[in-house]
N, C-alpha and C positions, 0 to 999 in steps of 0.2 A: 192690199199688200204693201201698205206702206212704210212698212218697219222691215221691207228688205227691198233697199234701195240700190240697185245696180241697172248698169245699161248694157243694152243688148235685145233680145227677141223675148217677151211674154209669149208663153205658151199657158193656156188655160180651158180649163172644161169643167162641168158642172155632168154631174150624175152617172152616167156610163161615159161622157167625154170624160169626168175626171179622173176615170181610170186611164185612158186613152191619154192622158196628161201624162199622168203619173208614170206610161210605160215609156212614155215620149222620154221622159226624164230619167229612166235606169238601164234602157235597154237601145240607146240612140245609136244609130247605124246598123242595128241587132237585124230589121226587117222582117219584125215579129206584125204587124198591122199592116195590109196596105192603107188605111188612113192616114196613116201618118209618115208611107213610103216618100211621100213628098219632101217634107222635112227631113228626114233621113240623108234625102239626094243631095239636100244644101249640105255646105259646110258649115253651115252657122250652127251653132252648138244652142242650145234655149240658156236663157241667162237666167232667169227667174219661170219656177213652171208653179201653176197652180192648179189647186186637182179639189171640186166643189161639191159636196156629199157623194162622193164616187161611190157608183150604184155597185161596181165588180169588186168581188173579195178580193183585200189587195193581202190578206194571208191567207195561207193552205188549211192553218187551224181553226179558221172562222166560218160559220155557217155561211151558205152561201146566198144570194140574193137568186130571182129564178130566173135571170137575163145572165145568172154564167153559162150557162149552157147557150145557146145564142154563140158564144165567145170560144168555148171548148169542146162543145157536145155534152150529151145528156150521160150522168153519172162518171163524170171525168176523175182518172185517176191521180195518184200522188204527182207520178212525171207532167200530167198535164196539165193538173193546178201550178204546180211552183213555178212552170214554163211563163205562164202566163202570171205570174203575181209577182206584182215590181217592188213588194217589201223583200224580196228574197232576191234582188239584183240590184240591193242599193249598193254606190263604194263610195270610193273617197271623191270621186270626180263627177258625183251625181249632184245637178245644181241647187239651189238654194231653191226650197221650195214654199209653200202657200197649203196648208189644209184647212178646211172647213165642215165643222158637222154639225146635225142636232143632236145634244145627247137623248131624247127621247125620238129618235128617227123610229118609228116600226118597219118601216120597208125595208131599211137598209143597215146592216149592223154597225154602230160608231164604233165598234169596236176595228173595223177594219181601217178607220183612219186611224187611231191609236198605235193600229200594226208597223203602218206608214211610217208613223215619227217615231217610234222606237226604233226602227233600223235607221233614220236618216241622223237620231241622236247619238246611236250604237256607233257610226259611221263619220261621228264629228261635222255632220252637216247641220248648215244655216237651217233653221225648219221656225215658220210662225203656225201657231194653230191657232182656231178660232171654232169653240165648244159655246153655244147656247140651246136657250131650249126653242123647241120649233115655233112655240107661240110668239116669239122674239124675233122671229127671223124678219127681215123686212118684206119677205114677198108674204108673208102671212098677213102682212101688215099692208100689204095692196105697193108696195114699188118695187122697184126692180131690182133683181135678184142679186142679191151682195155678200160677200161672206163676214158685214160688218150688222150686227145686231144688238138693240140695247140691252145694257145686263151681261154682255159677256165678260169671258175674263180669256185675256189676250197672252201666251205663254210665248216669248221668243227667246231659242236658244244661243249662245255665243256672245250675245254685248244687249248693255240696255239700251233698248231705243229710248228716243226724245218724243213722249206724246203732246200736242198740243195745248196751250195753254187752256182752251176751254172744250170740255166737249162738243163734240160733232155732230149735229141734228139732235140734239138734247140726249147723245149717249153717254154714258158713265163707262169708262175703260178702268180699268187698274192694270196694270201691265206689271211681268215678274219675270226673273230669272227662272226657266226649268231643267229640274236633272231628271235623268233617268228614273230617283226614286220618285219625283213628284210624277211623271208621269203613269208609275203603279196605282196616285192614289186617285188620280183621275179613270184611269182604268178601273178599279174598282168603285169609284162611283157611278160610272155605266152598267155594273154588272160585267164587266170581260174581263177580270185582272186572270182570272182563269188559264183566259187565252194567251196569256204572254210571258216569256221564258223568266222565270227566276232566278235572274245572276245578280252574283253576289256585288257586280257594280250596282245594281239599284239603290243599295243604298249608304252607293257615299254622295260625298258633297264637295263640286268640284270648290278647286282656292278661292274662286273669286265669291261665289255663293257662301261657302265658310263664312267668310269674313263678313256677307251682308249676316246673317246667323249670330255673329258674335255681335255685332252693335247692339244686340237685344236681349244676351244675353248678361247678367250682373258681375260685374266687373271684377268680382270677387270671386267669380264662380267660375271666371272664362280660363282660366289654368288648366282647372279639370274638365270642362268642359272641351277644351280642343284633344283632350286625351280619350274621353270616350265617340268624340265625331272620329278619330280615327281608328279607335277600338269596334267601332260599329262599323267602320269602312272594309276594316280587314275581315272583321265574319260574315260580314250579309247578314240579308235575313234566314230568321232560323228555318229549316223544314225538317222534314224526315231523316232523310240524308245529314243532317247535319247535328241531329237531335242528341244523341251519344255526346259527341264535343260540348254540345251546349252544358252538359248535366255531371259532366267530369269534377271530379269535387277539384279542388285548391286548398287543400290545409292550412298551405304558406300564409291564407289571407282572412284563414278564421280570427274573430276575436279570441283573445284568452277566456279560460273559462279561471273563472274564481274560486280559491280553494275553501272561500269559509262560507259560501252560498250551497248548498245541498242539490243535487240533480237527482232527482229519479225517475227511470224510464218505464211505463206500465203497459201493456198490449191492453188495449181497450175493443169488446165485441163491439163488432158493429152488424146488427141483425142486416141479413142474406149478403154477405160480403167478407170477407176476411179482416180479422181483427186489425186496428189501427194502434201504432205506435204513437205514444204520450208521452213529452220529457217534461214532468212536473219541475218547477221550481222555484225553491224555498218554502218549501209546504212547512208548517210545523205543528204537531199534533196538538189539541187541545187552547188550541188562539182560534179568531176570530175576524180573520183579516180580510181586505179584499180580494179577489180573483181576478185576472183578464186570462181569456181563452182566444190564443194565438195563432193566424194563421200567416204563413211566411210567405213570398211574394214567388215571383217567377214567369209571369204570363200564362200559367196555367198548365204550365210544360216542364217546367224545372223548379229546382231549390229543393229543400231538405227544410225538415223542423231544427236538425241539428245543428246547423251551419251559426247559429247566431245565437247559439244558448248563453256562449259571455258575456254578450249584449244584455241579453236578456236576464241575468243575473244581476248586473250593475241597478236596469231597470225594478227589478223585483226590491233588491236594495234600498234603492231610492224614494220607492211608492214604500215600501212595509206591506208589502204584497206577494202575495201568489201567481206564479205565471205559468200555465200548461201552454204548452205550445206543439200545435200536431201535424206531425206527417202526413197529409190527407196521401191520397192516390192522385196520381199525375195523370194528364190527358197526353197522348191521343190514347194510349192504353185503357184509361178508366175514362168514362164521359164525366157527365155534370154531375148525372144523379148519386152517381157512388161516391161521390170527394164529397157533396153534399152532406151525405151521408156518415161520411166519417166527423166530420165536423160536431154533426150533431150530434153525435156519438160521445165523442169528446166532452161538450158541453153538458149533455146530461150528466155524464159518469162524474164530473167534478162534482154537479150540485148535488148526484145522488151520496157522493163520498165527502161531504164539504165539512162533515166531523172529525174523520181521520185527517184532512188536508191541513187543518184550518184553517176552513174558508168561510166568509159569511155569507149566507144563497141571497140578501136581497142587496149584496153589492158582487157583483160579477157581470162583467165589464167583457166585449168582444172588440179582438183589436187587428189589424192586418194594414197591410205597405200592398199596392199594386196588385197583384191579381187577389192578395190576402186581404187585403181593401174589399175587394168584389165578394170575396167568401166571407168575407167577416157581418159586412151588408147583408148577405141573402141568410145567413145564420141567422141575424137578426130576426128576420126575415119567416125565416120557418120557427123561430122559436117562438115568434108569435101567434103563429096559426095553430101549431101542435097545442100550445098553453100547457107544458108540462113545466116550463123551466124558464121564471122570470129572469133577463137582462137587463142590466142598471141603466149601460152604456153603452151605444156603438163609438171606438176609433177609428176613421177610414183615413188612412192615411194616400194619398192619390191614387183611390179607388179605382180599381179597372169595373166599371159597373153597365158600359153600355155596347155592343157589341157591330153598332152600327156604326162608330167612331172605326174613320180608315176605312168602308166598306160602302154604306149610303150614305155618310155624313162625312162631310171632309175638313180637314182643319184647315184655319187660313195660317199660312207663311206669317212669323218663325215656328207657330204651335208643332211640336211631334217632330222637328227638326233635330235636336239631337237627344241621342238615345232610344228608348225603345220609340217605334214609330209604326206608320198607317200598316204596311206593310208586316212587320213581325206583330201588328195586333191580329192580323185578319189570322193569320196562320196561328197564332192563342186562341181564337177565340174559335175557329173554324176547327183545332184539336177538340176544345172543350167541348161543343155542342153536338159535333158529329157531324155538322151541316156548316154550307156556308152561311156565313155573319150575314146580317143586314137586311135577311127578307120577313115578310111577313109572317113566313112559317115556324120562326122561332120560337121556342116555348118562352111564357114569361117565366116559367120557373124554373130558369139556368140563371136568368138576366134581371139584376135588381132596378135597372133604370125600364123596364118592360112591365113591373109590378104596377096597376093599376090604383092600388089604396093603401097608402104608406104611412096611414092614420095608424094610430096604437101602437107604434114603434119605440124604441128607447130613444131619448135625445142621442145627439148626436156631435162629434167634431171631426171637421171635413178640413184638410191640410193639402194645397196642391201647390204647385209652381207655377208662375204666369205661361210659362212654355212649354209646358206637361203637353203630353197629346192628351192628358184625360183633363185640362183643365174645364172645358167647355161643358161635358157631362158630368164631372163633380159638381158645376156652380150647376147645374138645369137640377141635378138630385136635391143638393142643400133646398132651393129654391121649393120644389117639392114634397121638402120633407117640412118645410116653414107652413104651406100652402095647405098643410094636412095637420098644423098643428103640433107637429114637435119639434122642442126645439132644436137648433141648432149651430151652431158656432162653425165660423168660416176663416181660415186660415187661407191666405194668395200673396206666396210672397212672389214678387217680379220678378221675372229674368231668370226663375228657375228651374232646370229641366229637371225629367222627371230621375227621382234617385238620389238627388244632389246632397241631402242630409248624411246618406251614407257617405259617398262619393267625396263631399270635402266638408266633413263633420266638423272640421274644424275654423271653416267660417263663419263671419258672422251670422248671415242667412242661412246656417245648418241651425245656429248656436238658437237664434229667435225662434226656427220652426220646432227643435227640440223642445224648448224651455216651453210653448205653449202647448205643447203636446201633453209633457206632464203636467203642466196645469191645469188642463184639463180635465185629467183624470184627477189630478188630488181636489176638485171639485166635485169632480163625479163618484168619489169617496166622504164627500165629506167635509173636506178641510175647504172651506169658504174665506180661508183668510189670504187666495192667492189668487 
């Protein structure tokens, strides 16, 4: 407990004491234990308490270990658990405290220390945690029993402590500032994000955090950048409840649509499903141009094909090209298979119509931004398996393509820090599949980074931000798709969160990720001379 330094009485327990800790700590003078009636009788208040894989659910929502009953009786009710659970008795004068757990504990659920420090953070209390894995612990390791293990990673809230200049019996620390939302993503790298309330402070980012945030963010970009850290402060993460607000259009902030560019809108079948809307554009009859077949972004939950048609007019423009771009079906309403599906839909009907459009079928190019990224990927993807309808090119632009990113797989600090993050992935990605993210039972044919042979795929250009929360499963795809033999081209500009092209289109790091975007395709067209 050495990163909360005050004087006064340790109070500490390990396993079912650390519950007994932990109640010593929220419920003092209460004379809820006679174990700890003693302490109680003193006036001395605990200065620093420590509570060491506590064996008793310290929340009501959490499975219980079978030594609660022991503590409350057998099949204890709602008044009985909360009585006894000191995550539900923490306040503002509950003292700085000390958790320790394995995150693969089988005995005892980590999720009920988790519980612990979300009310002592909810609460503005001092809280150090200390999460490894039980092979790391040091009594695994034959000494005595410590809540300091090599490999962990040490989270104290409120000030940075000062670690040591060298590690400690050859341990490796990294020590970080935690918020509420880092603690969601720890939570769901346990498996328990489940269990803990979804407020909409999870995911902001207190000032002083902010600001370590921005050192890493490009300098160019930190304007707008500190506009969507507090644009994401004010709605939280997205759920159900909030789904409606998320999906409310904004007209005020569409691009213009261009009068000399052509739109037209087509209802495309899509077999056992209801037909999908198509906004072709700049089709022209009897030319022979290229196509990209567009899917628009959203986290799997929102956006419109319509919202960005003036964009995509400019682009059409620019290439001498055709661009469908289509409304799939939004989740949690429609699952994977059906937006799938409309996709593919789309994509046939261009090539089967690529006379009238004119379009040339062996240059048709699939393109998408963020979760359009992920569908554009798995289009890929089916259009190769189907083999009705050859792809030039995939464009993934910071692809949402792996669904354990925020779930089992955690980003390390700044990555997923501003804008969409761990927490609004899990809840995309947990719409889209119908299941929660990250377990083994997910089908690979929702999830393009889950596809086992990515051999025979169309090349490829992969565009992310070094702060993206998807940068880390964009570079392991590219890397896979090289690995399998196609090629691929990798775009990583630094310091940029995800969206930022749109967001400040008008910096330089928009202006560079743009300009290689389309050059990529006027390569993937053809034109070699860029």
């Amino acid at each position: 407990m050495r990163h909360l330094r005050t004087d006064g009485i340790l109070v500490a327990g390990f396993s079912a004491g650390g519950h007994l800790a932990a109640s010593l700590a929220t419920r003092y003078k209460q004379k809820i234990y006679p174990a700890i009636d003693a302490l109680d009788d003193t006036d001395a208040r605990p200065a620093v308490v420590g509570a060491i894989y506590p064996v008793i659910s310290l929340s009501p929502d959490i499975g219980h270990h079978d030594s609660t009953s022991n503590l409350v009786g057998p099949n204890p009710d709602a008044e009985a658990i909360a009585r006894h659970s000191p995550a539900l008795q923490v306040s503002t004068e509950t003292p700085p405290m000390f958790l320790a757990h394995a995150v693969d504990d089988a005995a005892v659920n980590p999720a009920n220390t988790l519980a612990m420090m979300q009310a002592l953070m909810t609460a503005k209390r001092p809280v150090e945690a200390h999460f490894l894995r039980k092979a790391d612990t040091p009594s695994a390791r034959g000494v005595p029993a410590s809540p300091i293990g090599r490999g962990r990673t040490c989270f104290t809230l409120g000030r940075r402590p000062t670690l040591p200049d060298k590690p400690r019996d050859g341990i490796n620390s990294m020590t970080m500032e935690i918020s509420r939302r880092s603690l969601a993503k720890w939570a769901a790298a346990l498996g328990s994000a489940q269990f803990l309330p979804r407020l909409a402070s999870a995911a902001t980012i207190s000032s002083e955090t902010q600001a370590d945030v921005m050192a890493f963010v490009n300098p160019a970009l930190r304007p707008s950048a500190a506009v969507v850290a507090r644009m994401t402060a004010e709605h939280g993460t997205p759920s159900d409840a909030t789904l409606a607000t998320l999906r409310r259009p904004h007209p005020e902030v569409m691009p213009k649509r261009l009068p000399d560019v052509p739109v037209d809108e087509h209802l495309v079948p899509v077999p056992g499903g209801p037909a999908v809307k198509v906004y072709v554009i700049n089709a022209r009859v009897g030319a022979k141009r290229p196509a990209v077949v567009h899917m628009h972004g959203g986290g799997y939950i929102a956006g419109t094909a319509d919202f960005e048609i003036g964009k995509h007019q400019a682009l059409a423009q620019q290439l001498d090209c055709v661009i469908a771009t289509v409304n799939y079906r939004l989740a949690p309403e429609t699952r994977f298979t059906g937006s799938i599906e409309d996709n593919y839909a789309a994509l046939k009907w261009v090539h089967d119509h690529a006379a009238e459009l004119g379009v040339d079928i062996a240059r048709i190019a699939v393109m998408g931004e963020s979760a359009g990224g992920g569908h554009a990927a798995r289009l890929a993807i089916t259009a190769r398996d189907r083999g009705e309808v050859p792809v030039c090119f995939q464009t993934l632009i910071y692809p949402m393509l792996d669904d354990r990113t925020g779930s089992t797989i955690m980003p390390p600090f700044p990555v997923g820090a501003i804008g969409w993050n761990a927490a609004s992935n899990r809840y995309g990605w947990a719409s889209f599949l119908g299941m929660e993210p990250g377990s083994s039972s997910v089908p690979a044919s929702a999830v393009p980074a889950r596809v086992t042979d990515l051999s025979g795929l169309p090349p490829a250009f992969i565009a992310v931000g070094g702060i993206d929360l998807f940068v880390t499963e964009d570079l392991n795809y590219a890397q896979r798709l090289l690995n399998a033999k196609v090629p691929c081209e990798v775009l990583v500009v630094p310091g940029a969160y995800h969206g930022f092209d749109i967001i400040a289109a008008d910096t330089p790091p928009a202006r560079q990720f743009t300009t290689a975007k389309l050059n990529a395709l006027r390569r993937a067209f053809g034109n070699m001379d860029v």
